[in-house]
N, CA, C and O atoms as a MOPAC input file, in Angstrom:
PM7 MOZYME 1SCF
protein

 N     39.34200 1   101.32400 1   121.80400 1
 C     40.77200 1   101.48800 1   121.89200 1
 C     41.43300 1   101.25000 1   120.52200 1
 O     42.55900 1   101.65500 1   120.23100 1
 N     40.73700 1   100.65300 1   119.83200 1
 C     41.39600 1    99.92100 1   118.48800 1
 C     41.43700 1   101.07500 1   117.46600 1
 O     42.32500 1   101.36200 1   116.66300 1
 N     40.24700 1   101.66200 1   117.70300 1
 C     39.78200 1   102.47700 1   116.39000 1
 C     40.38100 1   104.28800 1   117.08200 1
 O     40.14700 1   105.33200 1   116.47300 1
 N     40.97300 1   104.23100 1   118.12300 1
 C     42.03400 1   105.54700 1   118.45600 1
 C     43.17600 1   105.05900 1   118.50300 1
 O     43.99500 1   105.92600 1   118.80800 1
 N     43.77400 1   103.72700 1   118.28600 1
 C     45.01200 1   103.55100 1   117.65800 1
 C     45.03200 1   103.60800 1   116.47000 1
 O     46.14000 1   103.76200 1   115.95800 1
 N     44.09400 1   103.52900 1   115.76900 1
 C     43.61900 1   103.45100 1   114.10100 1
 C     43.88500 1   104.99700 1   113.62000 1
 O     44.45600 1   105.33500 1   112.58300 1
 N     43.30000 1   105.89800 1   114.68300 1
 C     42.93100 1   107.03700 1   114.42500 1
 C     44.46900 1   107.94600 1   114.40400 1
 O     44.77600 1   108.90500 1   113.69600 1
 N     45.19100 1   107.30100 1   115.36200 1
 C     46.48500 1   107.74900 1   115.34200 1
 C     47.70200 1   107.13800 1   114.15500 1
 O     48.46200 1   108.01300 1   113.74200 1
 N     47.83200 1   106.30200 1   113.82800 1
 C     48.30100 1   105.82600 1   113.14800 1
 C     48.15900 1   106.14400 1   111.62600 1
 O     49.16200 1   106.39400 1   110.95800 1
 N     46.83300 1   106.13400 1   111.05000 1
 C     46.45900 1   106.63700 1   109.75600 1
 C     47.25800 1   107.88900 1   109.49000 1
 O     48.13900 1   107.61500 1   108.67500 1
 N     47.27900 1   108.54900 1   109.68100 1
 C     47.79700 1   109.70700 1   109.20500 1
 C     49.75800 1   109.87300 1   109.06500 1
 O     50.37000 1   110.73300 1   108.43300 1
 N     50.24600 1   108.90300 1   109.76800 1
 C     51.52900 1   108.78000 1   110.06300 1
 C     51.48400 1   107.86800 1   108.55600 1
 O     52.17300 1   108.35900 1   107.66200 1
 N     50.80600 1   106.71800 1   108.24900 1
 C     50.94500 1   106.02800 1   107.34000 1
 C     50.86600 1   106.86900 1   105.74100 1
 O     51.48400 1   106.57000 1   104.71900 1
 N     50.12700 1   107.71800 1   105.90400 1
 C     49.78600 1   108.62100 1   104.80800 1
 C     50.66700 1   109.53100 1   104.24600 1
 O     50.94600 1   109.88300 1   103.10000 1
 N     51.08100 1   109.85700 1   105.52800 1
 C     52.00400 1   111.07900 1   105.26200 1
 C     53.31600 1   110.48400 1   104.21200 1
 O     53.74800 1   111.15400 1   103.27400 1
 N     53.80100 1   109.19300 1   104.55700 1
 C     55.16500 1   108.36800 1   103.64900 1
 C     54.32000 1   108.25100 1   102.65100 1
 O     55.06900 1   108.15400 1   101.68000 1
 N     53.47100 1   108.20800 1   102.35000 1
 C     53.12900 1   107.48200 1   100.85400 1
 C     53.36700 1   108.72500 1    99.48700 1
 O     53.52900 1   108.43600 1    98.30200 1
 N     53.32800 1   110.04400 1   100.04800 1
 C     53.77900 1   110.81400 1    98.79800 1
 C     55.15800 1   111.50200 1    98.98900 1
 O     55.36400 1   112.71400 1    99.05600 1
 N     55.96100 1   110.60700 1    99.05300 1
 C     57.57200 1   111.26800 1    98.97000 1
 C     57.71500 1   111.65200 1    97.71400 1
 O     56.76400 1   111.92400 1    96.98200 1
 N     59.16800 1   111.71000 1    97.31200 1
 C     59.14800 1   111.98800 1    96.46300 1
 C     60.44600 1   112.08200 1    95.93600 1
 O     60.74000 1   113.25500 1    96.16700 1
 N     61.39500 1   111.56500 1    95.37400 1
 C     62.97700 1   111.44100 1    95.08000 1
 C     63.55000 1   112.38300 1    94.62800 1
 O     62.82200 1   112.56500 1    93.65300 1
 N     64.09600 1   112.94200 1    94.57800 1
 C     65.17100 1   113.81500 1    94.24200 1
 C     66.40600 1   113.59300 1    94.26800 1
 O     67.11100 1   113.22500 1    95.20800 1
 N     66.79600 1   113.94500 1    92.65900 1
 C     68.67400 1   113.59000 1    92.77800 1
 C     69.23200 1   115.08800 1    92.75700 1
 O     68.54200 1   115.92600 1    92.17700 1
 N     70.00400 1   115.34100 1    93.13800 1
 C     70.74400 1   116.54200 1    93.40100 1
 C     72.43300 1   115.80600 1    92.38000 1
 O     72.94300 1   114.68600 1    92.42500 1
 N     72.76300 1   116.86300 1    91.70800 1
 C     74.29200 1   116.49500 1    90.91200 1
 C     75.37200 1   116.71600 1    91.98000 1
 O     75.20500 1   117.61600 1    92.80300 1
 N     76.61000 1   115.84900 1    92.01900 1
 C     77.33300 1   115.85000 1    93.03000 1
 C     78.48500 1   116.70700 1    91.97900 1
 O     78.60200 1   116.43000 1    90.78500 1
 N     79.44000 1   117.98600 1    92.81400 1
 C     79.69400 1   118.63000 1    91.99800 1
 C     81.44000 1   117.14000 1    92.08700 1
 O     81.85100 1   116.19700 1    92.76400 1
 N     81.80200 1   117.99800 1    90.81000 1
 C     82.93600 1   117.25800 1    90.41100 1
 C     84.02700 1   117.65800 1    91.16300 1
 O     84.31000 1   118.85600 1    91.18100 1
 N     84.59400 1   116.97200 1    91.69800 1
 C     86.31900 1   117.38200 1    92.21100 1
 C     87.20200 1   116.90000 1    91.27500 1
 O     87.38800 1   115.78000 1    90.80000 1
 N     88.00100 1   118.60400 1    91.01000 1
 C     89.09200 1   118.39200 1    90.06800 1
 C     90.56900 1   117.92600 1    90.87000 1
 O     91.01800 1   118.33000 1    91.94300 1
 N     91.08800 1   116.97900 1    89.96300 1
 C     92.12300 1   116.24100 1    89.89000 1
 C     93.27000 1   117.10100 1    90.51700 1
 O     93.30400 1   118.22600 1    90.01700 1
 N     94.29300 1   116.85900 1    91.55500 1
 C     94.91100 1   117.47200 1    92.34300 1
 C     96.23900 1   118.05500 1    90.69800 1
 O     96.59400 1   117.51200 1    89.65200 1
 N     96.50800 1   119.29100 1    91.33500 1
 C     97.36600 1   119.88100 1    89.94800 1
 C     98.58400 1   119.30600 1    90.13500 1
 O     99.17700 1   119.14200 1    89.06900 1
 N     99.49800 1   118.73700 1    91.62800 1
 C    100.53900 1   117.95300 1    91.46600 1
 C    100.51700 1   116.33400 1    90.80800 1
 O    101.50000 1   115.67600 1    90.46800 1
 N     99.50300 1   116.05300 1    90.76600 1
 C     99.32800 1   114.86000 1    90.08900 1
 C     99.26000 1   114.88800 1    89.04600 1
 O     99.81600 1   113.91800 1    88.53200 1
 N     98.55500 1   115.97200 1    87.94700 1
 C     98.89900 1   116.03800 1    86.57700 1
 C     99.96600 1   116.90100 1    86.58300 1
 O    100.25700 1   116.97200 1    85.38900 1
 N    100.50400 1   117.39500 1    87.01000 1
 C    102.18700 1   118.11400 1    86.68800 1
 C    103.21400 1   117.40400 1    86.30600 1
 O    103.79800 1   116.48700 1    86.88200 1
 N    103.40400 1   117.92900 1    85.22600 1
 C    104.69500 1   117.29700 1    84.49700 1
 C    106.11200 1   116.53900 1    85.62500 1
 O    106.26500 1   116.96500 1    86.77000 1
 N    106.74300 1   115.75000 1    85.21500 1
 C    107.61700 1   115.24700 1    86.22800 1
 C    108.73800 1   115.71400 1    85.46000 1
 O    108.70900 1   115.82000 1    84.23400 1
 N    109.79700 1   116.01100 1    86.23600 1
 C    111.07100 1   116.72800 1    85.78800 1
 C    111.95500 1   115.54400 1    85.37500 1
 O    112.17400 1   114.52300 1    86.02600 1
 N    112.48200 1   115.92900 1    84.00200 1
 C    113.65700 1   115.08500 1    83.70400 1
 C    114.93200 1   115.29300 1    83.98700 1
 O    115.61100 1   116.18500 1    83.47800 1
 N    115.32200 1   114.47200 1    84.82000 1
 C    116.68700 1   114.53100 1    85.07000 1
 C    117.66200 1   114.94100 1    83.83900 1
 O    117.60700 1   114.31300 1    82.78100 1
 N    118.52500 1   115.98500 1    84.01800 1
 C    119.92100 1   116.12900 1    82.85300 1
 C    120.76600 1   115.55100 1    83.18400 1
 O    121.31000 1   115.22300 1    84.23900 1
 N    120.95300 1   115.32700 1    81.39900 1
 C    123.10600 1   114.25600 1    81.46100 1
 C    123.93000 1   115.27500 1    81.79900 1
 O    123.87300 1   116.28700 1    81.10000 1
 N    124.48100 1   115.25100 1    82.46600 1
 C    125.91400 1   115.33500 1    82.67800 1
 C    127.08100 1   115.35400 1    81.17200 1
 O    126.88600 1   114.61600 1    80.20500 1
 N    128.24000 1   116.32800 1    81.26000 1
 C    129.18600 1   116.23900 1    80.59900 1
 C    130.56200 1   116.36400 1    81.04900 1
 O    131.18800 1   117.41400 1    80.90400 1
 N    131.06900 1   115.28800 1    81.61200 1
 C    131.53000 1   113.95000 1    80.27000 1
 C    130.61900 1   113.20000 1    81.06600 1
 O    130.50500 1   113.22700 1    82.29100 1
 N    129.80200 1   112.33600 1    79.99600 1
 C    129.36600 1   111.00900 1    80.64900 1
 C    129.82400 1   110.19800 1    80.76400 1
 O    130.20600 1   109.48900 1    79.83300 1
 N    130.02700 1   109.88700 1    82.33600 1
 C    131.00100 1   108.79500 1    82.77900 1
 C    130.16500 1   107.78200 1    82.97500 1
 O    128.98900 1   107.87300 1    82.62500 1
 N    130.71000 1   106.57400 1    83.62100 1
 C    129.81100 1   105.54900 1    84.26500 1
 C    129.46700 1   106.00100 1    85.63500 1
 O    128.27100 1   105.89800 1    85.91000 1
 N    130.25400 1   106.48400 1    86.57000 1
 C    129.08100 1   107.05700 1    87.70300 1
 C    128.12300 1   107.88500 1    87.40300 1
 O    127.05700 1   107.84300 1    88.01600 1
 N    128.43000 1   109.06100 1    86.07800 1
 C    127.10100 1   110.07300 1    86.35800 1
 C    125.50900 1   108.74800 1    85.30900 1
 O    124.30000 1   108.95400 1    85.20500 1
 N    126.24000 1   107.73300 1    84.86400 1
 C    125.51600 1   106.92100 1    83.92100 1
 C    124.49900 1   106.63300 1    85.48100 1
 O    123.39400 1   107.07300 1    85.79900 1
 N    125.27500 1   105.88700 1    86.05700 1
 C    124.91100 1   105.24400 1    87.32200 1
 C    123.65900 1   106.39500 1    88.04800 1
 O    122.50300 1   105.98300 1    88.14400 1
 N    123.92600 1   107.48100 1    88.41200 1
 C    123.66200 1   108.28000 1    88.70200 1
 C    122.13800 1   108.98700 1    88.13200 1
 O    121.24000 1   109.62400 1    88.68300 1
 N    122.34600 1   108.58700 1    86.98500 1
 C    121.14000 1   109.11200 1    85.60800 1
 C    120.35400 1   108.05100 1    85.95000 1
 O    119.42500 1   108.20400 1    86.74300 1
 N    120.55900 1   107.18300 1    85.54500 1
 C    119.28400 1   105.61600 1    86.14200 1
 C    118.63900 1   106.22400 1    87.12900 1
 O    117.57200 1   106.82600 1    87.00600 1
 N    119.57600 1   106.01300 1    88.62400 1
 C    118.71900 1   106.39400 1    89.25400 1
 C    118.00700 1   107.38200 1    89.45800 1
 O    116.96800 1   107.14500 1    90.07400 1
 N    118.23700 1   108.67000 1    89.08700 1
 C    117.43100 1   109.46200 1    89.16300 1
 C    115.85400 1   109.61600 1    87.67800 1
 O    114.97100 1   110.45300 1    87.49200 1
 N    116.31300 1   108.10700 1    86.85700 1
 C    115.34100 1   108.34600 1    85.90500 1
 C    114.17800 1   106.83600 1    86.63300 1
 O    113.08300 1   106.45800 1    86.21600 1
 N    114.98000 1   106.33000 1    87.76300 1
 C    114.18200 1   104.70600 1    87.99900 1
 C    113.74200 1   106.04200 1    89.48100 1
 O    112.88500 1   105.26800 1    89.90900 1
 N    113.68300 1   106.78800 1    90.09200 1
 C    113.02100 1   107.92200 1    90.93500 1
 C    111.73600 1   108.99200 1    90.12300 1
 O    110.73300 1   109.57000 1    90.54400 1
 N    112.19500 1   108.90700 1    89.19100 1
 C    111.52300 1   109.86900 1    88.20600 1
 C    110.09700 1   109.10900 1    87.95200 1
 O    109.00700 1   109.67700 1    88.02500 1
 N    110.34400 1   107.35700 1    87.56000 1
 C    109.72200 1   106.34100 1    86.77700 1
 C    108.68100 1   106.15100 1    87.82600 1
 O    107.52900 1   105.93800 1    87.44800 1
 N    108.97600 1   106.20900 1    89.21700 1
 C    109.16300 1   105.75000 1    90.48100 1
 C    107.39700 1   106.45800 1    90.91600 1
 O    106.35300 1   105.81000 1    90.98200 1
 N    107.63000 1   108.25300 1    91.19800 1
 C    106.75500 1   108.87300 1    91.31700 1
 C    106.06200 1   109.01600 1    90.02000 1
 O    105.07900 1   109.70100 1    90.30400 1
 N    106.02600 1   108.78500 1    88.90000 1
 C    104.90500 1   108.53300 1    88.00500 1
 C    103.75100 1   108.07700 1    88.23900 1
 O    102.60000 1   108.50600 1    88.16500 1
 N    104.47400 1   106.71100 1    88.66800 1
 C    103.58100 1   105.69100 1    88.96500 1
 C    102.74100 1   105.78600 1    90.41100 1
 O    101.65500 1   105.22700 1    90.56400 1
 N    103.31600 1   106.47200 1    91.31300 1
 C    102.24000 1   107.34900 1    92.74700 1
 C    101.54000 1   107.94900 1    91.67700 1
 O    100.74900 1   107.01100 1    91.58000 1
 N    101.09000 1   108.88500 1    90.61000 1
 C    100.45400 1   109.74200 1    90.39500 1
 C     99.76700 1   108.97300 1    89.74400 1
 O     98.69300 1   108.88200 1    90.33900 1
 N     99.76300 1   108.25600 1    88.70600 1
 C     99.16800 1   107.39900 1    88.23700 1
 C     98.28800 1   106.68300 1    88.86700 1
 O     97.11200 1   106.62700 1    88.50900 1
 N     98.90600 1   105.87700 1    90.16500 1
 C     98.07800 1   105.18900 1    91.04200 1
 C     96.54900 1   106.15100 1    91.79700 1
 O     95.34600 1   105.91800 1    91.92200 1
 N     97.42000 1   107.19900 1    92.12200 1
 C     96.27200 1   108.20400 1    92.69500 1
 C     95.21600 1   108.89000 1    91.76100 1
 O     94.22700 1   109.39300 1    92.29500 1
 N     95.33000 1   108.93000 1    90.69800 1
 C     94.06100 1   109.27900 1    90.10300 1
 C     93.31500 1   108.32900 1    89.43900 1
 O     92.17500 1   108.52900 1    89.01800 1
 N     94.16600 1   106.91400 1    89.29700 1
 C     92.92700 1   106.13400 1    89.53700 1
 C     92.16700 1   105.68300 1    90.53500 1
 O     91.05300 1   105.16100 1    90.51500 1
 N     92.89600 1   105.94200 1    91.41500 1
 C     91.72000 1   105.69200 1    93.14700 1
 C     90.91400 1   107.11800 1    93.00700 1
 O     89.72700 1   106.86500 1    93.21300 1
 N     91.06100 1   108.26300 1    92.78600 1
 C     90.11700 1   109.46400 1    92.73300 1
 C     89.04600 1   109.12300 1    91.52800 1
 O     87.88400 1   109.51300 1    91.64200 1
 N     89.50300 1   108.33300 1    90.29600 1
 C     88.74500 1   107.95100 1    89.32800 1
 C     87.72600 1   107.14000 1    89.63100 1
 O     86.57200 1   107.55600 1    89.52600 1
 N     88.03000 1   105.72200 1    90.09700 1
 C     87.46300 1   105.00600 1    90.96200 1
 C     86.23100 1   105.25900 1    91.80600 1
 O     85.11700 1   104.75300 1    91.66600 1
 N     86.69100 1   106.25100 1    92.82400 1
 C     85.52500 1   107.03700 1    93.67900 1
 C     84.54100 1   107.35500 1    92.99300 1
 O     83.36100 1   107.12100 1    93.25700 1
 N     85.01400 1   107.96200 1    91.98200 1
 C     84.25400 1   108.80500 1    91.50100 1
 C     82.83900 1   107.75000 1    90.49400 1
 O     81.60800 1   107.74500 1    90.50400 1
 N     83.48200 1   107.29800 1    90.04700 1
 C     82.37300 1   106.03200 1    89.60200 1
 C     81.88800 1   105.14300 1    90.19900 1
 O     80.95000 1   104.55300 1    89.66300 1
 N     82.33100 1   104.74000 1    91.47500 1
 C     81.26800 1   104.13800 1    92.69800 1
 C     80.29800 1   105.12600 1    93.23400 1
 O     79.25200 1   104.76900 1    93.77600 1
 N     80.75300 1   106.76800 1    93.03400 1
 C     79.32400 1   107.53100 1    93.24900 1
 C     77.94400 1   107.82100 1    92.59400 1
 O     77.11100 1   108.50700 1    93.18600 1

């Protein structure tokens, strides 16, 4: 009984011993094109008052605002990409 479990087994053991590794290149994913797209600068206004002043901030602390989403997101895609 020993030596037809032997008989079965050998060959299962054999068969793993010549694998063989292979790396395959993981292709690159390019960087989404709204994330490197330029961000629009808000225009002054004429006459510059203090509301359109008021007005300019915020639309340059909105501007400052989504930079920094794009920024954030391609370093998490960067990231990935070097834990692979």
């Amino acid at each position: 009984m020993r030596a037809l479990t032997s008989l079965f087994l050998l060959p299962l053991l054999t068969a793993c011993g010549n694998t063989q590794t292979v790396y395959v290149p993981a292709p690159v994913v390019p960087i989404s094109a709204d994330l490197t797209a330029d961000t629009p600068i808000p225009g002054m206004v004429v006459p510059f008052t203090w509301q359109a002043s008021l007005e300019l901030n915020a639309q340059l602390y909105t501007a400052l605002g989504q930079c920094n989403l794009d920024k954030a997101a391609i370093r998490k895609i960067e990231s990935s990409r070097a834990s692979q």
